[in-house]
C-alpha positions as CSV (number, residue, x, y, z in Angstrom):
1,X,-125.2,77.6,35.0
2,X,-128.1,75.3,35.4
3,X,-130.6,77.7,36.9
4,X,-131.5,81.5,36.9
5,X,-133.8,82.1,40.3
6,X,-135.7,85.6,39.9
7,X,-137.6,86.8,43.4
8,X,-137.8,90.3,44.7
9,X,-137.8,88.6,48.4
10,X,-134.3,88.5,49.2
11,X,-135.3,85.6,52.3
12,X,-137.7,83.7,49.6
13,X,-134.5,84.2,47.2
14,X,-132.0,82.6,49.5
15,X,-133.9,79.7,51.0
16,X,-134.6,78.2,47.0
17,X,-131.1,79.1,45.9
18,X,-130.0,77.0,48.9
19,X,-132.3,74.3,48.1
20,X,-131.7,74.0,44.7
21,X,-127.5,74.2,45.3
22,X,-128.0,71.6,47.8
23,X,-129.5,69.5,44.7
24,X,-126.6,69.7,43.0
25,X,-127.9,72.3,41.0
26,X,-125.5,75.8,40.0
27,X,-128.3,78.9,40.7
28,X,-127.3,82.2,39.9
29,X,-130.0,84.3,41.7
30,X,-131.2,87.4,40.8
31,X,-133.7,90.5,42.8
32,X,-135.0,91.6,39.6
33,X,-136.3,90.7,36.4
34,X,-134.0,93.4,34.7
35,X,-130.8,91.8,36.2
36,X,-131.7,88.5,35.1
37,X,-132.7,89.8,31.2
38,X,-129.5,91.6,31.3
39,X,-127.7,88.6,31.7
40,X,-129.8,86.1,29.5
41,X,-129.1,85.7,26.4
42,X,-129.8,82.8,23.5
43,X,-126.8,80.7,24.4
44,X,-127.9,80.6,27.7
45,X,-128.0,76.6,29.0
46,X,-130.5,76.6,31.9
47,X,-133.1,77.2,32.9
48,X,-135.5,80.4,34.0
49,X,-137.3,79.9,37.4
50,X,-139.6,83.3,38.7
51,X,-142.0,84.5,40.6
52,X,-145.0,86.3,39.1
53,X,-145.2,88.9,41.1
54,X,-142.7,91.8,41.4
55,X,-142.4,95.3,40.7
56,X,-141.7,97.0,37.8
57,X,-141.2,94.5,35.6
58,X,-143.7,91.0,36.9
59,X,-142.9,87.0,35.9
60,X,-145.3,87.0,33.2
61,X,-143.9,90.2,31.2
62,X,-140.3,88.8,31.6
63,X,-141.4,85.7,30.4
64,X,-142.9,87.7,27.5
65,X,-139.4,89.6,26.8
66,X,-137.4,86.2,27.5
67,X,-139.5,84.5,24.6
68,X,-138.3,87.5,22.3
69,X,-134.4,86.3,23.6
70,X,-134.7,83.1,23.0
71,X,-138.8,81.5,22.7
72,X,-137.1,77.9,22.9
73,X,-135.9,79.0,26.8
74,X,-137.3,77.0,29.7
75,X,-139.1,79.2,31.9
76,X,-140.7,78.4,35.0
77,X,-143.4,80.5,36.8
78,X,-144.3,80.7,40.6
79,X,-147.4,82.2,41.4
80,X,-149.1,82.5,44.5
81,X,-153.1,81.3,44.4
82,X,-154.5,84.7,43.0
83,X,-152.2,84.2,40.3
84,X,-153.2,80.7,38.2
85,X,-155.3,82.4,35.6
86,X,-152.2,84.3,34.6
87,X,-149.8,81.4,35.3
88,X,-152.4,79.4,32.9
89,X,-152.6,82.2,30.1
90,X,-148.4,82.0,30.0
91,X,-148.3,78.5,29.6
92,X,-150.9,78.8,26.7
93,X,-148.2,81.3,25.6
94,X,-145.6,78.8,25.6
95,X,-143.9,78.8,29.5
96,X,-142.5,75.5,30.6
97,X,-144.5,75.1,33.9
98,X,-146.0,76.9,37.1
99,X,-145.9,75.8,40.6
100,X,-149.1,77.2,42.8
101,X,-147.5,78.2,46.6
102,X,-146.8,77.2,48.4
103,X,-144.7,74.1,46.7
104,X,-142.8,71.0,47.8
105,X,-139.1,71.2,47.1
106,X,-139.0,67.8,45.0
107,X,-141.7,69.4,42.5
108,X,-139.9,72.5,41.4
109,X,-136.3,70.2,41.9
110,X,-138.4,67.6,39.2
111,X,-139.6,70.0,36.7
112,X,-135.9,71.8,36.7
113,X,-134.2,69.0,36.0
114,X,-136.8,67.6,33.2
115,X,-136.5,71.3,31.9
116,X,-132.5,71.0,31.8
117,X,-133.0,67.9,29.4
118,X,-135.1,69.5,26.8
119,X,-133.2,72.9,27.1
120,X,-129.6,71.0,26.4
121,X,-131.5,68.7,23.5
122,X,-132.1,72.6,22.4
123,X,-128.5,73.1,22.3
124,X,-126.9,70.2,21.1
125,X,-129.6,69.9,18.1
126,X,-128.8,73.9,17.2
127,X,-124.8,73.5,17.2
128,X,-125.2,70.3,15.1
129,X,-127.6,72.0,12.5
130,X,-125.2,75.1,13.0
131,X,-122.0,73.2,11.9
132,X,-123.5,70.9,9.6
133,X,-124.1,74.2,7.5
134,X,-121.0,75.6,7.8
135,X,-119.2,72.5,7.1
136,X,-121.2,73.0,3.7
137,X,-121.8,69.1,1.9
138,X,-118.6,68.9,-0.2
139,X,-115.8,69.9,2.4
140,X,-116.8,69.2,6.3
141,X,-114.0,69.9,8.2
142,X,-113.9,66.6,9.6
143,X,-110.7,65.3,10.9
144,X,-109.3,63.4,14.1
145,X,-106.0,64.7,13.3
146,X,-104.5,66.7,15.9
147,X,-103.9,69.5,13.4
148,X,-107.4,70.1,12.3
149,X,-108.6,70.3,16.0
150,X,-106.9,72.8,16.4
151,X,-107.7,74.5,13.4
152,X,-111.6,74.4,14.6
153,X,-110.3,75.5,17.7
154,X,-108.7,78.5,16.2
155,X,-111.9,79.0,14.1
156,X,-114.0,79.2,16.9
157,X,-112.1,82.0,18.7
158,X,-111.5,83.9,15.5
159,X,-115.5,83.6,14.7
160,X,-116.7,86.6,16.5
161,X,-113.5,88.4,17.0
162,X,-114.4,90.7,14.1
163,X,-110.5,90.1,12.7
164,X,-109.8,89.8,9.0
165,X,-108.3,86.7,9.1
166,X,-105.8,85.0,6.1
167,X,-106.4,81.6,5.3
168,X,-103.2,79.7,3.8
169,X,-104.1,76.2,2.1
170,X,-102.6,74.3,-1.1
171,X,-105.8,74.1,-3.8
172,X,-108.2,71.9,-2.8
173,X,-107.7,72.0,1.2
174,X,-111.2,74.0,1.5
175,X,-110.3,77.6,2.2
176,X,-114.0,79.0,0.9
177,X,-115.0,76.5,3.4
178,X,-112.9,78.1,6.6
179,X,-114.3,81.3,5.4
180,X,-117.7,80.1,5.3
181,X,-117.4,79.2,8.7
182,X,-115.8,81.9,10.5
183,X,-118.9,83.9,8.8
184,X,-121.5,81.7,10.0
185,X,-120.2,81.2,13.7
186,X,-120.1,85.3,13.9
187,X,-122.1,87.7,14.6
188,X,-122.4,88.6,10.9
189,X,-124.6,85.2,9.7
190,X,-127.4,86.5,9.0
191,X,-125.4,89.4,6.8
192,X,-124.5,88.7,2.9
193,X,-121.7,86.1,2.6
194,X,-119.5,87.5,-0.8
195,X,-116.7,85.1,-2.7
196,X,-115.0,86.3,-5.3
197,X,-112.5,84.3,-6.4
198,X,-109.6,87.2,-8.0
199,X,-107.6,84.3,-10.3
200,X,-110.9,83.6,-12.4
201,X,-111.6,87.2,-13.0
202,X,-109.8,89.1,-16.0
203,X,-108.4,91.7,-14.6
204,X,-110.3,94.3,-16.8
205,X,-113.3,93.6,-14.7
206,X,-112.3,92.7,-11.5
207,X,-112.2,96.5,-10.7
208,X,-115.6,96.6,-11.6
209,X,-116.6,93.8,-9.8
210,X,-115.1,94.4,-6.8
211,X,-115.7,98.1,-6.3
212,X,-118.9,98.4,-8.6
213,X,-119.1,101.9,-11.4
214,X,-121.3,104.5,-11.6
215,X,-123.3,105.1,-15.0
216,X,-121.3,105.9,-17.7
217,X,-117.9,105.6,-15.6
218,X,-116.7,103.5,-19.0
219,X,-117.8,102.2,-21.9
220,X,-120.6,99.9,-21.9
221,X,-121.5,100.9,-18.4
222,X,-125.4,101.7,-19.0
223,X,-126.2,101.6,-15.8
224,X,-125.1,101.7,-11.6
225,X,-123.5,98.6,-10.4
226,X,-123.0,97.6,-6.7
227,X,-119.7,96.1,-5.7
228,X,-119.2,93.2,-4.5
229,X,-117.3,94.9,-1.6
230,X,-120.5,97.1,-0.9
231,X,-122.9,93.9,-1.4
232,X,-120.9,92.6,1.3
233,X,-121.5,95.2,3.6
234,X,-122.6,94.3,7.0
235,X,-121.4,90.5,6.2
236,X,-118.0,89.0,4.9
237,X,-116.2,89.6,1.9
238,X,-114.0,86.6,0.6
239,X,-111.1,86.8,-1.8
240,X,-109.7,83.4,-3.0
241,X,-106.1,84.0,-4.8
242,X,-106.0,86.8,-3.4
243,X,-102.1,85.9,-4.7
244,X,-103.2,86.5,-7.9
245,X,-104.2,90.5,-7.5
246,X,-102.5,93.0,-9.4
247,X,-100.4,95.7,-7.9
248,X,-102.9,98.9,-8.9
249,X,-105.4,96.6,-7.2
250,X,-103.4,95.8,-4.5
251,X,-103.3,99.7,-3.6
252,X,-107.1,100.2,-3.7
253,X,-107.8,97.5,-1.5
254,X,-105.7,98.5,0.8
255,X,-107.4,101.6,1.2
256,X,-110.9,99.4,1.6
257,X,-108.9,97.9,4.6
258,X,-107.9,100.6,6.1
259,X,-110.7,103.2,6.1
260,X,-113.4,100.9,5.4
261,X,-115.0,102.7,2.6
262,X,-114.9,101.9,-0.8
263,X,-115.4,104.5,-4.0
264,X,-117.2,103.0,-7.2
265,X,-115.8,103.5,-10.7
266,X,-116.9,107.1,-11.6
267,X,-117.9,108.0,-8.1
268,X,-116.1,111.4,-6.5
269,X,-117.5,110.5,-2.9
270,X,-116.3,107.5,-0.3
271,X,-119.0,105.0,0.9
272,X,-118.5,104.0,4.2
273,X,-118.6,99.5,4.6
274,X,-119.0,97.6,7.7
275,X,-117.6,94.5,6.4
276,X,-115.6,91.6,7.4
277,X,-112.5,90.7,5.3
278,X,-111.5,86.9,5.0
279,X,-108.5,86.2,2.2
280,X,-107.2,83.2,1.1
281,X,-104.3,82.3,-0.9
282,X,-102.4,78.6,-2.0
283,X,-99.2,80.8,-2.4
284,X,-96.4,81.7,0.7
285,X,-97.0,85.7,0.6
286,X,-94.3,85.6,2.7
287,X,-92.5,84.6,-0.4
288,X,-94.5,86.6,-3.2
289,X,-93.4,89.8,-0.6
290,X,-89.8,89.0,-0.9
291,X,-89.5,88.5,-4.7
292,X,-91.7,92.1,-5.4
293,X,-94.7,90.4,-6.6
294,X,-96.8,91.6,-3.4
295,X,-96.9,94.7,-1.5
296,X,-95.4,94.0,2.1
297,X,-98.1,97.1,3.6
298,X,-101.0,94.7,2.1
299,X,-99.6,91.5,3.4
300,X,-99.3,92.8,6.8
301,X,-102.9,94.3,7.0
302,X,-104.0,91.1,5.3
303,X,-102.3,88.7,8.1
304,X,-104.1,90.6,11.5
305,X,-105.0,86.5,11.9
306,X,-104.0,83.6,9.6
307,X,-105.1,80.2,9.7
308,X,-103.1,77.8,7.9
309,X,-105.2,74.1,6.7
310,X,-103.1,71.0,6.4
311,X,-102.8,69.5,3.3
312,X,-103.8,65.4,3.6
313,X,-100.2,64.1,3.4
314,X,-99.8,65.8,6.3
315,X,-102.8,64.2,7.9
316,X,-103.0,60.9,6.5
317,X,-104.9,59.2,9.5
318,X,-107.7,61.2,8.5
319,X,-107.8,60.1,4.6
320,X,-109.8,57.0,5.2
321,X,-112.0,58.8,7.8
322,X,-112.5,61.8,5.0
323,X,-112.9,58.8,2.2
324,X,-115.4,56.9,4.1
325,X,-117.7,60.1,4.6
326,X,-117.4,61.1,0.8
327,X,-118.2,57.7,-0.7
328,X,-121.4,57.2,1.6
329,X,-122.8,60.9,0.4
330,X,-121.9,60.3,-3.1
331,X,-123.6,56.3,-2.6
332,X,-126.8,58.6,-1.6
333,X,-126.6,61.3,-4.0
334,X,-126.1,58.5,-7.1
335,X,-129.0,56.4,-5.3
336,X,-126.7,53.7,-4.8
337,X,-125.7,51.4,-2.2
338,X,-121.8,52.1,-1.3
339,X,-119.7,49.5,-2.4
340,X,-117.0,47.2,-0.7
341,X,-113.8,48.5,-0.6
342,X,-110.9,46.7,-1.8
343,X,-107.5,46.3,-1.8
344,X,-106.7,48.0,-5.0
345,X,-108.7,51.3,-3.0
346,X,-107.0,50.6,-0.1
347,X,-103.0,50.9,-1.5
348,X,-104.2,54.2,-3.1
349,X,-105.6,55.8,-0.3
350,X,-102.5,54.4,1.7
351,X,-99.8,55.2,-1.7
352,X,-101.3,58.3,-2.9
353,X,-100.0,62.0,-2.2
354,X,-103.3,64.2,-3.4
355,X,-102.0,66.8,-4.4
356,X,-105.7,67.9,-5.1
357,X,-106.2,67.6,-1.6
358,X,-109.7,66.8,0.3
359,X,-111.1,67.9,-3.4
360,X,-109.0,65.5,-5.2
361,X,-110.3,62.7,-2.6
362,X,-113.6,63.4,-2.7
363,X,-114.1,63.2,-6.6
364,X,-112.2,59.6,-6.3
365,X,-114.6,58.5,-3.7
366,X,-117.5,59.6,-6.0
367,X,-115.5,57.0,-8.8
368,X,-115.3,54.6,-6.6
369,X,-119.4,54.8,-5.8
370,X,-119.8,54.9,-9.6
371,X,-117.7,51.4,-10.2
372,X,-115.4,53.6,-12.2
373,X,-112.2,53.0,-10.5
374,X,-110.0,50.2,-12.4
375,X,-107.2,48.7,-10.3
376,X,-103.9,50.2,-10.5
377,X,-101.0,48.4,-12.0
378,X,-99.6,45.9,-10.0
379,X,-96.8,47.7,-8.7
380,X,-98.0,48.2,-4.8
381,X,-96.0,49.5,-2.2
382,X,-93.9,47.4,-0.7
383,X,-94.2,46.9,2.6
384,X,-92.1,48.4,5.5
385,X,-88.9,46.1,6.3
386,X,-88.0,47.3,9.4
387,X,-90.6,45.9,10.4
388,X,-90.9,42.5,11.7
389,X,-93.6,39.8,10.5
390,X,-95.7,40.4,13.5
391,X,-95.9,44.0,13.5
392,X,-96.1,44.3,9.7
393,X,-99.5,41.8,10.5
394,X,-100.3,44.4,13.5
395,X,-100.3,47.5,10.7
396,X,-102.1,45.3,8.0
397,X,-105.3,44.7,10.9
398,X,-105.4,48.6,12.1
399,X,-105.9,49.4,8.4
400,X,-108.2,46.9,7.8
401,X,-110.3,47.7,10.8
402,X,-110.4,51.6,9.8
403,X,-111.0,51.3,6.3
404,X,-114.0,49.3,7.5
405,X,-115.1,51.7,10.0
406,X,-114.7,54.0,7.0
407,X,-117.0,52.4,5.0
408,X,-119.5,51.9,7.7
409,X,-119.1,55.6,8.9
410,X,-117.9,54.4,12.1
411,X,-121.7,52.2,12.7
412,X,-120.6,49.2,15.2
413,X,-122.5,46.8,13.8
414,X,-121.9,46.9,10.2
415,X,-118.0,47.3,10.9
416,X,-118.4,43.8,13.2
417,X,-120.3,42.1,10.3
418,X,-117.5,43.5,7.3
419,X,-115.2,42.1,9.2
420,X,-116.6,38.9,10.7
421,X,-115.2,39.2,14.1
422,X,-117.5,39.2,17.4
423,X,-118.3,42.6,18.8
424,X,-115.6,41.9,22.3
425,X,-113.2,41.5,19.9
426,X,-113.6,43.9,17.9
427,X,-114.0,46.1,20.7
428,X,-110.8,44.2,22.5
429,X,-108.5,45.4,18.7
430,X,-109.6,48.8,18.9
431,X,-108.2,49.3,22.2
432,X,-105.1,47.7,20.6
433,X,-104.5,49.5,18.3
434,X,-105.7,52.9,19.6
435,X,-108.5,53.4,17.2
436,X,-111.3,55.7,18.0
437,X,-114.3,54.2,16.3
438,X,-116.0,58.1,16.8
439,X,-113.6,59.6,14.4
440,X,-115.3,57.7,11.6
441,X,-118.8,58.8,12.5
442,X,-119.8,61.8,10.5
443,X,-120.2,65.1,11.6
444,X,-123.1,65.6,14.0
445,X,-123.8,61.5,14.5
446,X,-123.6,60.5,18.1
């Protein structure tokens, strides 16, 4: 929707709407100022366009309640003569423009369409900074693999669903980072985000630590403790290895999933939690449930959703994409220029399983800015021999050309000058070999 039209005069009303639509615009027009702030809200992408005066609520006090919505939103005032002074007194207050009546069509079409610009630069810059922080700095979810567009796909309709949600990934595929994001796209952001990871806890505390004590529940409790489930409350809780849980644990959270309440160590009364549940586990459960070593009730509440992250073998056009963004950021971090890449790199990102995972890559990119990398052995891989001469050449340019977009984080220019080539070229490969120079470019770079 690119315009909301607010006028009590249902004739006034209908002649703009018709104007603007005409212009190419989409209006959704409104009698009232409390229809329109009913249907206004911060994610809203157009712009506001009202008269001053109505009754009940008048232009200037929705603007007022529109600024408490959202005080970035566009809004545009039409007043007739008596009404400048005000119309002047909102701009002071931060509205986009007022038109005096009566108007020509091409002035309120003009200052629309210039208010449209700034109010989807609003956008754009907020979903950037949005993802940027919950892609975190050590494991963005970045990716041109088919698999891990889905994966944010998924991520974006589980954000606000409200669902606890399992997330199934070998070590190292960035679970807490999945978790961090479905709490940061939801409702919930502004709440406590909790991670406890249950594998690194002994399990004579976990208890504890999860469900907090009262003073004097045990020995050496001097004092209250809050949970972590109860810091969580109103927010997400996260439980990495959740695998590794023991079954008399297993039972009391359980009962945390179920009723949503949570009783302390020592404690004879409930306490009620509004929390969000996000779980994570390297392990098949599936498996863990069939051998006895997990209780099937549990695994069922725990899998309402599941996400699953693909491990980098499976997504190996992305590990030069992944490598190129982690040895840039650890170039910058070490105050250091990033380094050429050569061949001996090259045959591991290419040879290598990483097990590790996008953790295990981005510690060898950060070797690799440190000139701590010797060059493996001399025992390469050996190329492909179904493949004839020409194509094996063919495969040996693609990978040059994206480990050099790598490196240059997808930037034209640099990529053009690595390899020494003139831009049409370039350009002329790329459609070749179906390379996508934006894959390279790090998140939130146009």
């Amino acid at each position: 929707m690119d315009v909301a039209f607010i006028d009590d005069d249902e004739i006034l009303r209908a002649a703009n709407v018709q104007a603007l639509m005409l212009a190419g615009l989409t209006v959704a027009p409104f009698g009232s100022a409390q229809a329109a702030l009913d249907a206004i809200d911060p994610t809203f992408p157009g712009v506001v366009v009202s008269d001053v005066r109505m009754p009940r609520i008048d232009g200037l006090e929705l603007f007022r309640r529109l600024r408490k919505v959202d005080p970035e939103l566009p809004v545009i005032l039409i007043t007739g003569h008596g009404d400048i002074a005000m119309a002047v007194e909102a701009m002071r207050e931060g509205a986009y423009d007022f038109l005096a009546k009566p108007y020509a069509g091409d002035r309120l079409l003009g200052s629309i369409r210039h208010a449209l610009e700034k109010r989807r630069l609003v956008l754009e810059n907020r979903e950037l900074k949005r993802a940027a922080e919950a892609a975190g700095e050590e494991f963005p979810l970045l990716g041109a693999d088919p698999a891990m567009e889905r994966l944010r796909q998924t991520l974006r309709q589980l954000a606000d669903a409200d669902v606890d949600v399992l997330v199934e990934g070998e070590t190292g595929s960035g679970k807490e980072v999945v978790a961090n994001l479905l709490h940061r796209l939801s409702h919930r952001s502004t709440r406590p985000f909790v991670a406890v990871n249950c594998g690194a806890l002994p399990e004579t505390m976990i208890e504890s630590e999860l469900f907090g004590h009262e003073a004097g529940a045990f020995t050496g409790a001097l004092k209250k403790r809050v949970g972590r489930i109860a810091f969580a409350n109103g927010g997400t809780l996260f439980l990495d290895e959740i695998e590794a849980m023991s079954p008399a644990l297993q039972v009391k959270l359980l009962r945390v999933l179920e009723a949503r309440e949570v009783i302390p160590l020592g404690a004879n009364e409930a306490r009620k939690v509004d929390i969000r549940v996000v779980t994570a586990s390297k392990i098949d459960l599936r498996e863990l449930v069939r051998a006895d070593k997990f209780r099937e009730d549990l695994y069922y509440r725990l899998h309402v959703a599941a996400v699953r992250i693909p491990p980098l073998r499976e997504r190996r056009s992305d590990i030069a994409l992944l490598f190129g963004h982690f040895l840039a950021h650890a170039a910058k971090r070490f105050r250091r220029e990033p380094p050429l890449v050569g061949r001996p790199v090259l045959d591991r990102l290419e040879a290598h399983d990483w097990p590790g995972n996008v953790r295990e890559l981005m510690h060898y990119a950060e070797r690799v800015a440190l000139g701590l990398v010797d060059p493996p052995a001399a025992t390469a891989v050996l190329p492909d021999t179904s493949l004839t001469l020409p194509q094996r050449v063919e495969a040996f340019e693609a990978e040059q050309i994206r480990a050099a977009l790598a490196t240059a984080q997808g930037d034209v220019q640099a990529t053009v000058k690595a390899l020494g080539i003139p831009r049409k070229t370039f350009y002329d490969k790329l459609h070749r070999h179906g390379i996508d120079q934006n894959a390279f470019r790090p998140a939130g770079r146009a």
